[in-house]
PyMOL Python script that loads the backbone (N, CA, C, O; Angstrom):
from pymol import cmd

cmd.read_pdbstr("""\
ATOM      1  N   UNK A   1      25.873   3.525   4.852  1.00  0.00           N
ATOM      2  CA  UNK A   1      26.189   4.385   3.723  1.00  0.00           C
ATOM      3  C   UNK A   1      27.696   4.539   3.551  1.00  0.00           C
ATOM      4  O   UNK A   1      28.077   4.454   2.383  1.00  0.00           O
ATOM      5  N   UNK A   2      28.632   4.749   4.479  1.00  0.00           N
ATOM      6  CA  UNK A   2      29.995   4.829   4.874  1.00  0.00           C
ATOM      7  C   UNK A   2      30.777   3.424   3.953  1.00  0.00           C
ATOM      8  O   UNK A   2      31.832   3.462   3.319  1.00  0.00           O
ATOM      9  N   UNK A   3      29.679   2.041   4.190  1.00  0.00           N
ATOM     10  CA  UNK A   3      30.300   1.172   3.484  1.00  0.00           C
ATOM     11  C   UNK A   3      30.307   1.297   2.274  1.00  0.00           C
ATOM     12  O   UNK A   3      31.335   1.009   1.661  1.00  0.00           O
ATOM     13  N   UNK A   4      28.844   1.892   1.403  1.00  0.00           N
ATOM     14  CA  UNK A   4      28.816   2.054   0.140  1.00  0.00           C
ATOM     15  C   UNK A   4      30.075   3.007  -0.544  1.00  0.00           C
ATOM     16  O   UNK A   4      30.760   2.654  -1.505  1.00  0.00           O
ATOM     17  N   UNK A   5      30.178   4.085   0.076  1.00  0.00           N
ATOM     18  CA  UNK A   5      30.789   4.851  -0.035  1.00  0.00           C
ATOM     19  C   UNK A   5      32.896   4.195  -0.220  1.00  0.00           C
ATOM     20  O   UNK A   5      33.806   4.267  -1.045  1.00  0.00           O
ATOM     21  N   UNK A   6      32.700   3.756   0.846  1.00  0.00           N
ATOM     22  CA  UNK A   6      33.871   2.880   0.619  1.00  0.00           C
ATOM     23  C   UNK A   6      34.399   1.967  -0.352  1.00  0.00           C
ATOM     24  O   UNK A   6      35.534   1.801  -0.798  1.00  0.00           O
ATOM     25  N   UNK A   7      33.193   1.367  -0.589  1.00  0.00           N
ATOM     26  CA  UNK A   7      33.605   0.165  -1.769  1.00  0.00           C
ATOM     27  C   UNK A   7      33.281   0.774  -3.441  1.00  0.00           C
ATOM     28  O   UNK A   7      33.384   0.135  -4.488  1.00  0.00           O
ATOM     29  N   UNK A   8      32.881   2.163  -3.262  1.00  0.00           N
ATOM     30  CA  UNK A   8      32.856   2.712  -3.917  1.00  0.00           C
ATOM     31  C   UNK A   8      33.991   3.330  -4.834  1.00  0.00           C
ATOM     32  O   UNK A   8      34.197   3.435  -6.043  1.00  0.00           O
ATOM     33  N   UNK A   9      34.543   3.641  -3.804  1.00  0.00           N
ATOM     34  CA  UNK A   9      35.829   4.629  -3.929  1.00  0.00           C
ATOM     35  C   UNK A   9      37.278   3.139  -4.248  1.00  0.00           C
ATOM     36  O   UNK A   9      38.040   3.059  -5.211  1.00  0.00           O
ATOM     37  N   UNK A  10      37.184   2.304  -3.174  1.00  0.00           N
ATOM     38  CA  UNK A  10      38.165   1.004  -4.023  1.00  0.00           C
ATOM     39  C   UNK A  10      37.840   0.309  -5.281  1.00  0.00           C
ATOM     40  O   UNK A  10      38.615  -0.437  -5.878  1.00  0.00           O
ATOM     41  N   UNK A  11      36.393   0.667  -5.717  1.00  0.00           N
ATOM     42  CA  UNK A  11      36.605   0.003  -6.858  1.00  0.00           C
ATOM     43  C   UNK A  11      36.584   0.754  -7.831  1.00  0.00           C
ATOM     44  O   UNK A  11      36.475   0.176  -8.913  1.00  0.00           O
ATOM     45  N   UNK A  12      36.673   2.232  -7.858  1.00  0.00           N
ATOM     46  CA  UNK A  12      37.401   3.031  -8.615  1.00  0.00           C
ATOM     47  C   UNK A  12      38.690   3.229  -9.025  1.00  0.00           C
ATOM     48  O   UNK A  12      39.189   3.744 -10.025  1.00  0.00           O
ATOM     49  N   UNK A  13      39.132   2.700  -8.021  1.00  0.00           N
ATOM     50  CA  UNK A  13      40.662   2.529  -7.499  1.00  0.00           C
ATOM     51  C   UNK A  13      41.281   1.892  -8.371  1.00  0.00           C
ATOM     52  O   UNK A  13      42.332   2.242  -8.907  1.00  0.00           O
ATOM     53  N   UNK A  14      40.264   0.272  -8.698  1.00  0.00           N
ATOM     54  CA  UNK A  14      40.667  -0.930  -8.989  1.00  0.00           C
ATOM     55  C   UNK A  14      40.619  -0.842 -10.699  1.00  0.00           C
ATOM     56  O   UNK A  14      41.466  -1.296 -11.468  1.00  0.00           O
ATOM     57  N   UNK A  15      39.376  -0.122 -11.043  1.00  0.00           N
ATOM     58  CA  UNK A  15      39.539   0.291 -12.547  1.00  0.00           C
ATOM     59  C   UNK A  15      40.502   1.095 -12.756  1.00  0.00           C
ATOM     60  O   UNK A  15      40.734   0.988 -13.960  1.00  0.00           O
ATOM     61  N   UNK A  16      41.454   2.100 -12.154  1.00  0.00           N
ATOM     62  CA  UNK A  16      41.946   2.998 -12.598  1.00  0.00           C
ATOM     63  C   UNK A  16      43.248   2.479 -12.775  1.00  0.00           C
ATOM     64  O   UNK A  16      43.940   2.516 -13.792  1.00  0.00           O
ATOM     65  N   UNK A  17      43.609   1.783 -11.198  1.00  0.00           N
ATOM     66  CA  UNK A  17      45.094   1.041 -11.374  1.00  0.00           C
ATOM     67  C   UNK A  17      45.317  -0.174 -11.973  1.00  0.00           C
ATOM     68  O   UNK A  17      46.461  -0.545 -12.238  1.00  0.00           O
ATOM     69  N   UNK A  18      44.178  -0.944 -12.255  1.00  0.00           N
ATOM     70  CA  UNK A  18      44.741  -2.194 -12.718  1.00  0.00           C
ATOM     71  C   UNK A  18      45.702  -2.541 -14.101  1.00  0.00           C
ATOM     72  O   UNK A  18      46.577  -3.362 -14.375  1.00  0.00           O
ATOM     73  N   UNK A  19      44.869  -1.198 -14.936  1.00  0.00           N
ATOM     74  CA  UNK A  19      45.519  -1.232 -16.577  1.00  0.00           C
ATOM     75  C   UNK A  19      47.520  -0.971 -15.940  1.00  0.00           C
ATOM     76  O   UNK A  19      48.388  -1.501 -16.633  1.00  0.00           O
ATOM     77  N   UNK A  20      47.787  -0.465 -15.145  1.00  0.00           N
ATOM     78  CA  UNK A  20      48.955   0.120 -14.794  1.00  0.00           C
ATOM     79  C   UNK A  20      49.902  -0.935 -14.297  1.00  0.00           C
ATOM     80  O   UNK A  20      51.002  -1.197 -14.784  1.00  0.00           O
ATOM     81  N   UNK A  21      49.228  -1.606 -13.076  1.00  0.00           N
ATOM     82  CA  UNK A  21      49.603  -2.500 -12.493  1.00  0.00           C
ATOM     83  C   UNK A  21      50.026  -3.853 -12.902  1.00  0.00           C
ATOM     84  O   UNK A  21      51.103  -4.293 -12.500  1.00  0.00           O
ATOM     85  N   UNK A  22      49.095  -4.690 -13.833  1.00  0.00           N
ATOM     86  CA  UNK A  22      48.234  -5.724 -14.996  1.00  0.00           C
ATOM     87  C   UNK A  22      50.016  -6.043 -15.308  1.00  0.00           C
ATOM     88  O   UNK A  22      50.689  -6.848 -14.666  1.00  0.00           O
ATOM     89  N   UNK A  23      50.467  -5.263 -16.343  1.00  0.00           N
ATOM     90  CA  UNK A  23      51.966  -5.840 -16.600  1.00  0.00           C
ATOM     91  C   UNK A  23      52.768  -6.135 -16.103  1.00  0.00           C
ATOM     92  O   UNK A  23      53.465  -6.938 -16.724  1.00  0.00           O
ATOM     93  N   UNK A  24      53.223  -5.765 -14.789  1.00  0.00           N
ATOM     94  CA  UNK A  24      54.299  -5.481 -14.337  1.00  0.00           C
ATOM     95  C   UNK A  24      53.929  -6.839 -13.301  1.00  0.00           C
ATOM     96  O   UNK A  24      54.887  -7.598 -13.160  1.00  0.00           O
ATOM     97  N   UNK A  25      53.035  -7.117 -12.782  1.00  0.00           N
ATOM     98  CA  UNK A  25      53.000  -8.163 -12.132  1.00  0.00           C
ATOM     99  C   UNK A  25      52.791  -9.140 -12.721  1.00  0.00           C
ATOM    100  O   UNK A  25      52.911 -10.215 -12.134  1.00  0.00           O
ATOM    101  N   UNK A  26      52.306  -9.079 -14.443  1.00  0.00           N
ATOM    102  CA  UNK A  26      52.537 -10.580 -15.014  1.00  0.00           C
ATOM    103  C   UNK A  26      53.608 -10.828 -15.518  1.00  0.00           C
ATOM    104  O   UNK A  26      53.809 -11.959 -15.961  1.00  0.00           O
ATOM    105  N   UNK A  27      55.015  -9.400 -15.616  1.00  0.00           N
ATOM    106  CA  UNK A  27      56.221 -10.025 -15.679  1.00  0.00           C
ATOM    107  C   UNK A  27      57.011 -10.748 -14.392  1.00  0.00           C
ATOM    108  O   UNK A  27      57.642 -11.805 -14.418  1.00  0.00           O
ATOM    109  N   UNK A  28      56.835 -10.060 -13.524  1.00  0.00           N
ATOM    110  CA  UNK A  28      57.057 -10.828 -12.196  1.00  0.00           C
ATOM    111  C   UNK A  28      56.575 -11.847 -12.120  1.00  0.00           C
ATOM    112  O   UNK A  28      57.348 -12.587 -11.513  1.00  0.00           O
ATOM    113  N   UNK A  29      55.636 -12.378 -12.418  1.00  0.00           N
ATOM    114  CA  UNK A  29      55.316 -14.153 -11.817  1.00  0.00           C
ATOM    115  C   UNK A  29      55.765 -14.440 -13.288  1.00  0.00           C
ATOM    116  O   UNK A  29      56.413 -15.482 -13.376  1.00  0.00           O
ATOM    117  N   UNK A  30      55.598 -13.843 -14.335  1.00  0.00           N
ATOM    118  CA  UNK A  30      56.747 -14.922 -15.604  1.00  0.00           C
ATOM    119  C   UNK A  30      57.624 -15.295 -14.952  1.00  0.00           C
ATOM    120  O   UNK A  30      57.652 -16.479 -14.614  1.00  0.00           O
ATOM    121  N   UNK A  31      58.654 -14.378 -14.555  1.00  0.00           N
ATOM    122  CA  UNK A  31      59.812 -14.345 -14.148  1.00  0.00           C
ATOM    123  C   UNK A  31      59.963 -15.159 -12.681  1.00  0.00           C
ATOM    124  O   UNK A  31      60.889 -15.964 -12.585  1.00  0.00           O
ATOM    125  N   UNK A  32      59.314 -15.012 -11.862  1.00  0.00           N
ATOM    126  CA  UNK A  32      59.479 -16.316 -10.744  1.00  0.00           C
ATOM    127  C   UNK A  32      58.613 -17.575 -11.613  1.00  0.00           C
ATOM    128  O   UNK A  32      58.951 -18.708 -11.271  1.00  0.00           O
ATOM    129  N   UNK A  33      58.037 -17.533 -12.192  1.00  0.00           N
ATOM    130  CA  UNK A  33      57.475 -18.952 -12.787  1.00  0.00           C
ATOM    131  C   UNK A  33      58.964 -19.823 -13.194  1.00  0.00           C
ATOM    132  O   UNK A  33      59.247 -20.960 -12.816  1.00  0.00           O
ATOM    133  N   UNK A  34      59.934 -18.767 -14.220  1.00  0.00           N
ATOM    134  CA  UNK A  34      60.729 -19.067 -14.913  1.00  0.00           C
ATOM    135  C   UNK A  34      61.913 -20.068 -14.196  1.00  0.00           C
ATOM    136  O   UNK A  34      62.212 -21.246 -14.394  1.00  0.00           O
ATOM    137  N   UNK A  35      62.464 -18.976 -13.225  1.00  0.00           N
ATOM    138  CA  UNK A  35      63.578 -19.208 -12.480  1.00  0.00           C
ATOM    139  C   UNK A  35      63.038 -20.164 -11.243  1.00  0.00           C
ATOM    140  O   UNK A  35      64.050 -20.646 -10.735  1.00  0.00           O
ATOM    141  N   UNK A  36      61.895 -20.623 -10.569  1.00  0.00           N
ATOM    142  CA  UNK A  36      61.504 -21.735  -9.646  1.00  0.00           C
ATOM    143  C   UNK A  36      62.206 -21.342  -8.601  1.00  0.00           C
ATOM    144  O   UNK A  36      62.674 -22.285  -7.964  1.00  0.00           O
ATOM    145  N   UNK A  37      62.467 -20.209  -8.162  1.00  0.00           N
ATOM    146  CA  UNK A  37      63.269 -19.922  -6.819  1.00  0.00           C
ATOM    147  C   UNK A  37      62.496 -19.517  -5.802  1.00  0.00           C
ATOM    148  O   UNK A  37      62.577 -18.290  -5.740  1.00  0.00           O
ATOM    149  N   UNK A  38      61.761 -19.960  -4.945  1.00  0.00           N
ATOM    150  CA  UNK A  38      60.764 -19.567  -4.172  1.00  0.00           C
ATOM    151  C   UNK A  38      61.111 -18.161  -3.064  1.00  0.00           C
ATOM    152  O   UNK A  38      60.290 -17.293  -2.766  1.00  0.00           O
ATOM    153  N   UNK A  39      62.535 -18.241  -2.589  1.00  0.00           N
ATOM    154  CA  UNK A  39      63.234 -17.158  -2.474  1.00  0.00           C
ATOM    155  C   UNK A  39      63.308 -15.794  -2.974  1.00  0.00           C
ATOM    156  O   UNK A  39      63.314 -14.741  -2.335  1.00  0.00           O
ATOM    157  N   UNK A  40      63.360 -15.982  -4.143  1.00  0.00           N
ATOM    158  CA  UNK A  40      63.913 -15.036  -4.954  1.00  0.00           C
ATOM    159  C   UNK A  40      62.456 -14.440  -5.424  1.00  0.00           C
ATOM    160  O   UNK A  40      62.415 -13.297  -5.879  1.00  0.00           O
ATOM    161  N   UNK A  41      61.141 -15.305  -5.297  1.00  0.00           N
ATOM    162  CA  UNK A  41      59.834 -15.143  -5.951  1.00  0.00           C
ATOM    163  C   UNK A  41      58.979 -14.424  -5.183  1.00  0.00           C
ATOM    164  O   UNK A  41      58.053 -13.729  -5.601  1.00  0.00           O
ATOM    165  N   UNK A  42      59.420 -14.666  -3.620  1.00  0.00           N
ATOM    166  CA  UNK A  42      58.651 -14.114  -2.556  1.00  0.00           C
ATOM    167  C   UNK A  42      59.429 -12.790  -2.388  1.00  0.00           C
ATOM    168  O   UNK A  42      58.644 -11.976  -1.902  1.00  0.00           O
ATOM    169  N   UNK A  43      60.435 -12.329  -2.553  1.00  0.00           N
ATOM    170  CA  UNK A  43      61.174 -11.139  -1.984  1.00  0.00           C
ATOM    171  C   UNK A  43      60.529 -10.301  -3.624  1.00  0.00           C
ATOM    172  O   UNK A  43      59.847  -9.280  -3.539  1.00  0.00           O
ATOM    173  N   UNK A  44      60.837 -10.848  -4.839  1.00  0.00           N
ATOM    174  CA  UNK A  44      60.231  -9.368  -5.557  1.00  0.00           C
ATOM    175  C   UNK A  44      58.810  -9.815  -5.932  1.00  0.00           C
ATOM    176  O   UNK A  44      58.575  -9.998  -7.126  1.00  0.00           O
ATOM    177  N   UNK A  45      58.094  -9.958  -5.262  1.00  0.00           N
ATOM    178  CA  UNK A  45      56.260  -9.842  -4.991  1.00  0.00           C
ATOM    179  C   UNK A  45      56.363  -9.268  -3.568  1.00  0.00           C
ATOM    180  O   UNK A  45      55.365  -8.628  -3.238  1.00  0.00           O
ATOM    181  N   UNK A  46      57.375  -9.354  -2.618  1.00  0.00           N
ATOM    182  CA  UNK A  46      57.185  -8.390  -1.712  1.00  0.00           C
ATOM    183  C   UNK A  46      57.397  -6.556  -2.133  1.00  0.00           C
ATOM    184  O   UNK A  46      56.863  -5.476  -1.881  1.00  0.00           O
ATOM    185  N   UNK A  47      58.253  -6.982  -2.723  1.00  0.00           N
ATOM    186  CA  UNK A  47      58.886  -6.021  -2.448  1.00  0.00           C
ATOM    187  C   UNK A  47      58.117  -5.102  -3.785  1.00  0.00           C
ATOM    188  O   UNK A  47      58.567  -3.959  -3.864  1.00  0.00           O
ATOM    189  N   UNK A  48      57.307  -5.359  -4.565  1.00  0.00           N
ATOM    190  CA  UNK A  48      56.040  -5.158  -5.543  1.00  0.00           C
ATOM    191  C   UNK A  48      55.252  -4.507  -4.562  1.00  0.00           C
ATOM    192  O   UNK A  48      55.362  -3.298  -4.361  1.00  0.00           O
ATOM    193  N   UNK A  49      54.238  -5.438  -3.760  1.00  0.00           N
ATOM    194  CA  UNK A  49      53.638  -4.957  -3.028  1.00  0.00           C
ATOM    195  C   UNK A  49      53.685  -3.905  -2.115  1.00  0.00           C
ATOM    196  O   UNK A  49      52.951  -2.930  -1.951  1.00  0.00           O
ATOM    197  N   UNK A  50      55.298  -4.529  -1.220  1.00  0.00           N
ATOM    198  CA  UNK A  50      55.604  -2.563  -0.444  1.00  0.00           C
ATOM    199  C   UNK A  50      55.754  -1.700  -1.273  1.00  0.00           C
ATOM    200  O   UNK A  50      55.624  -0.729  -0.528  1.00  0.00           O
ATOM    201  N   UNK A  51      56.027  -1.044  -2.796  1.00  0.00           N
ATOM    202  CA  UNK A  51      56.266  -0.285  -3.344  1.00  0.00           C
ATOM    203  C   UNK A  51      54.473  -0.043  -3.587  1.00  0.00           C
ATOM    204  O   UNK A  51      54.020   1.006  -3.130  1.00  0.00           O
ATOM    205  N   UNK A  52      53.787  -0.724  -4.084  1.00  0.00           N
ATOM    206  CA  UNK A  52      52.465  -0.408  -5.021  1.00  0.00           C
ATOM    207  C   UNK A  52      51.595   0.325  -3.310  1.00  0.00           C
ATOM    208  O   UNK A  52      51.285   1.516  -3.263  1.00  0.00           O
ATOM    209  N   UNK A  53      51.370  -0.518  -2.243  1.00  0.00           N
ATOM    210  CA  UNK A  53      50.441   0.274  -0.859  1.00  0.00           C
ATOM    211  C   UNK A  53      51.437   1.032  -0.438  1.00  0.00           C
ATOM    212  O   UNK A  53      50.963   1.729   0.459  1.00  0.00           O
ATOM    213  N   UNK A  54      52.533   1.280  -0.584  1.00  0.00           N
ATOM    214  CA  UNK A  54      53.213   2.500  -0.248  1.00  0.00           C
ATOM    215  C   UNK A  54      52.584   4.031  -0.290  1.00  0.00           C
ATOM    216  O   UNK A  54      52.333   4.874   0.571  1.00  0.00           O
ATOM    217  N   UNK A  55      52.460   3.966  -1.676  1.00  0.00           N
ATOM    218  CA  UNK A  55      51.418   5.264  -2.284  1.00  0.00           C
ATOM    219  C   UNK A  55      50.155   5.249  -1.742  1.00  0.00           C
ATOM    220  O   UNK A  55      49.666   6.337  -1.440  1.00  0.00           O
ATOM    221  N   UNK A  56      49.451   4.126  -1.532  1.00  0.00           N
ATOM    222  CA  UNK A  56      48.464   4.349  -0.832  1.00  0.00           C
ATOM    223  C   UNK A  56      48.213   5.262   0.926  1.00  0.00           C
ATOM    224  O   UNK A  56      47.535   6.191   1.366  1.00  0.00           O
ATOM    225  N   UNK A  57      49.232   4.283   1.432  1.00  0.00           N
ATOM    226  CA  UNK A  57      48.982   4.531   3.127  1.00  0.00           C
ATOM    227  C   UNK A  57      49.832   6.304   2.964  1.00  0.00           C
ATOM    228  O   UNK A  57      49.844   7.029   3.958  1.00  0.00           O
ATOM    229  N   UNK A  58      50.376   6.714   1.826  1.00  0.00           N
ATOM    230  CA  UNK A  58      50.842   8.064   2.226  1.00  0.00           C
ATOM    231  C   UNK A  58      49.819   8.895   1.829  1.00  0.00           C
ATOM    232  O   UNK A  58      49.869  10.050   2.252  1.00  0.00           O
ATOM    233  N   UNK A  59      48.971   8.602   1.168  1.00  0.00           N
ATOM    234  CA  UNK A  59      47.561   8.900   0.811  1.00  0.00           C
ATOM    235  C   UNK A  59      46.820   9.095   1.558  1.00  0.00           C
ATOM    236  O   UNK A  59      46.237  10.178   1.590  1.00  0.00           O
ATOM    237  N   UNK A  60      46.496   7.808   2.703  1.00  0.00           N
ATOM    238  CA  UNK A  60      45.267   7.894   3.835  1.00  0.00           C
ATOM    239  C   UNK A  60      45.747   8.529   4.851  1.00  0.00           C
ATOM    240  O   UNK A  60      45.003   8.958   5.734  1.00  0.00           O
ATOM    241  N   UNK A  61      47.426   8.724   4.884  1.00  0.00           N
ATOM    242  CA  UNK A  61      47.784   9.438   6.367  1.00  0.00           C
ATOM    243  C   UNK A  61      47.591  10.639   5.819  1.00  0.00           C
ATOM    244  O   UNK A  61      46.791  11.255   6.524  1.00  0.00           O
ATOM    245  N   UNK A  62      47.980  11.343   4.791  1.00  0.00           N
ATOM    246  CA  UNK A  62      47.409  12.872   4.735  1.00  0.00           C
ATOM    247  C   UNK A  62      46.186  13.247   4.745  1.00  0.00           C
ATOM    248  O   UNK A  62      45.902  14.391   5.100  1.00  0.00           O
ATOM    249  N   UNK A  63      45.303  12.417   4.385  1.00  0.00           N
ATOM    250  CA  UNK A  63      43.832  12.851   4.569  1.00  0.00           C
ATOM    251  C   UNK A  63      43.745  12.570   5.595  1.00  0.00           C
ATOM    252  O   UNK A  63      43.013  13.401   6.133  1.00  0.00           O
ATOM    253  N   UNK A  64      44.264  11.390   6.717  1.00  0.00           N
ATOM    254  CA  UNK A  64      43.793  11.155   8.261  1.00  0.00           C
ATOM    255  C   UNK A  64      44.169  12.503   8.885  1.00  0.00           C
ATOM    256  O   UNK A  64      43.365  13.095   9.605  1.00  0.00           O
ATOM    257  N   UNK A  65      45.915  13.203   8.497  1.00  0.00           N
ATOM    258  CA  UNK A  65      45.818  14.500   8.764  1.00  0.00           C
ATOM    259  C   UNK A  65      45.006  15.082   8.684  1.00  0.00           C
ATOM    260  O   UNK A  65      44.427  15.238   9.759  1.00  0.00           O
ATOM    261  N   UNK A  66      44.474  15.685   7.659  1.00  0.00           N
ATOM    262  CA  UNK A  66      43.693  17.127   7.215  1.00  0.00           C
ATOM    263  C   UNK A  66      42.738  16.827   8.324  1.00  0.00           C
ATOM    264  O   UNK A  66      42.548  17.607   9.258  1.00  0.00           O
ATOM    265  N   UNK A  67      42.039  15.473   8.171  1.00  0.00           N
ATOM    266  CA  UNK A  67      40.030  15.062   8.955  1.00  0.00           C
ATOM    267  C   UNK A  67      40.851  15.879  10.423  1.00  0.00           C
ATOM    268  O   UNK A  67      40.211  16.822  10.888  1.00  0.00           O
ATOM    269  N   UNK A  68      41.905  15.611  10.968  1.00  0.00           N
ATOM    270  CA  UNK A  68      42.604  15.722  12.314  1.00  0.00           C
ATOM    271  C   UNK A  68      42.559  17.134  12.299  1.00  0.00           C
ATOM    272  O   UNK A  68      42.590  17.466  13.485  1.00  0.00           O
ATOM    273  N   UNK A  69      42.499  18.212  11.539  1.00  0.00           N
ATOM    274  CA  UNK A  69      42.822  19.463  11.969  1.00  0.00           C
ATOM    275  C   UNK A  69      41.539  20.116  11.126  1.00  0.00           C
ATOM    276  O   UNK A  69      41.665  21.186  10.531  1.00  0.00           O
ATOM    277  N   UNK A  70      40.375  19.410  11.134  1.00  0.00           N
ATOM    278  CA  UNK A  70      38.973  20.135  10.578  1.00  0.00           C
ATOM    279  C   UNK A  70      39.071  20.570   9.168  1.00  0.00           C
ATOM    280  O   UNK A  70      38.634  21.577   8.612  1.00  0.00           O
ATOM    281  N   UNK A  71      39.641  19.727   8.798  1.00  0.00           N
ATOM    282  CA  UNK A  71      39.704  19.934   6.684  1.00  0.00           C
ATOM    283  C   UNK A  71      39.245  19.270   6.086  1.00  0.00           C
ATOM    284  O   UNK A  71      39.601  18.093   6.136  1.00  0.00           O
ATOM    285  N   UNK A  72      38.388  19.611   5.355  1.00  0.00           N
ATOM    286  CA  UNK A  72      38.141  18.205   4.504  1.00  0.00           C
ATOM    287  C   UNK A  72      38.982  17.842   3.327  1.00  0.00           C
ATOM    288  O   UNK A  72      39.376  18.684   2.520  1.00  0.00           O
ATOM    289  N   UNK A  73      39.294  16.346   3.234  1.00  0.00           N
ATOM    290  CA  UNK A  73      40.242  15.722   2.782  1.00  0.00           C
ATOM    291  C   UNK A  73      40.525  16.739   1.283  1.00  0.00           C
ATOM    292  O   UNK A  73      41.651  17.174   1.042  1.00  0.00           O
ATOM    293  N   UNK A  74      39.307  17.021   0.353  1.00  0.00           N
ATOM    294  CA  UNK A  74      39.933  17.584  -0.869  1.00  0.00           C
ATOM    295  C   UNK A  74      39.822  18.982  -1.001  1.00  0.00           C
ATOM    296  O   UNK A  74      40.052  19.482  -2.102  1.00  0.00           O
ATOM    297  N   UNK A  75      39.452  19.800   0.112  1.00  0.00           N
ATOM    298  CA  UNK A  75      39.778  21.398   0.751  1.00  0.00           C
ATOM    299  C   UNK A  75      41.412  20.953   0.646  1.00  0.00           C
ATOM    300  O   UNK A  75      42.101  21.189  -0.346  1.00  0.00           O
ATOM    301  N   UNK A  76      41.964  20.165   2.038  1.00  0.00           N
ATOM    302  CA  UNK A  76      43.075  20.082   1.958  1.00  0.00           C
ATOM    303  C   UNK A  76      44.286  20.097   0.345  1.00  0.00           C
ATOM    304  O   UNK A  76      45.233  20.641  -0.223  1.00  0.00           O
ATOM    305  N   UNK A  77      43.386  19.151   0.323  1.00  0.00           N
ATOM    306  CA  UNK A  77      44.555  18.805  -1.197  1.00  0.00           C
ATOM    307  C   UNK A  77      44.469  19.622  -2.480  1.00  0.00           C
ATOM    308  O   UNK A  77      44.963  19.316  -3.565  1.00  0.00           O
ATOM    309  N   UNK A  78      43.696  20.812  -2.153  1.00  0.00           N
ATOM    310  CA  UNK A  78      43.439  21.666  -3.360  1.00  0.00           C
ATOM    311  C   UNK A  78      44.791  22.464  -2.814  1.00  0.00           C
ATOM    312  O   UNK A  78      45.200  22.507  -1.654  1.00  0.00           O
ATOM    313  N   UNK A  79      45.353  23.074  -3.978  1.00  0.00           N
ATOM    314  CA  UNK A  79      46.505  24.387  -3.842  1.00  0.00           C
ATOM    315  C   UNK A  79      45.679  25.938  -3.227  1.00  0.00           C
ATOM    316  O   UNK A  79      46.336  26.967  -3.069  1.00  0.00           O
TER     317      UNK A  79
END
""", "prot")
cmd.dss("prot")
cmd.show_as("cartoon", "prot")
cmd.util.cbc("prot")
cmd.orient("prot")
């Protein structure tokens, strides 16, 4: 059930962020398509990626908090 639950919740994820995401990474591979610098193509798709799971993993460590001190994740995150 834990799995349902899981793939549940990422592919909510996946509808919600993609409209957001969708541009910005098809200007980036325009833009390394353009310039052929394999260098230059791999550092901003990295550096895409550390910015976009950034928000995520600060996400799962505060809820790994809250589960850690008997909260549930959206007890916690309510004001």
């Amino acid at each position: 059930m834990e799995c349902v639950q899981a793939y549940l919740a990422g592919l909510t994820f996946a509808l919600a962020a993609s409209p957001c995401s969708t541009p910005v990474l098809a200007s980036i591979l325009g833009y390394v398509a353009a310039s052929r610098d394999p260098v230059i193509g791999g550092s901003l798709l990295l550096t895409y990626t550390t910015d976009y799971i950034a928000h995520l993993l600060l996400a799962a460590s505060f809820a790994g908090h809250c589960s850690m001190l008997g909260l549930s994740s959206l007890r916690c995150m309510l004001p």
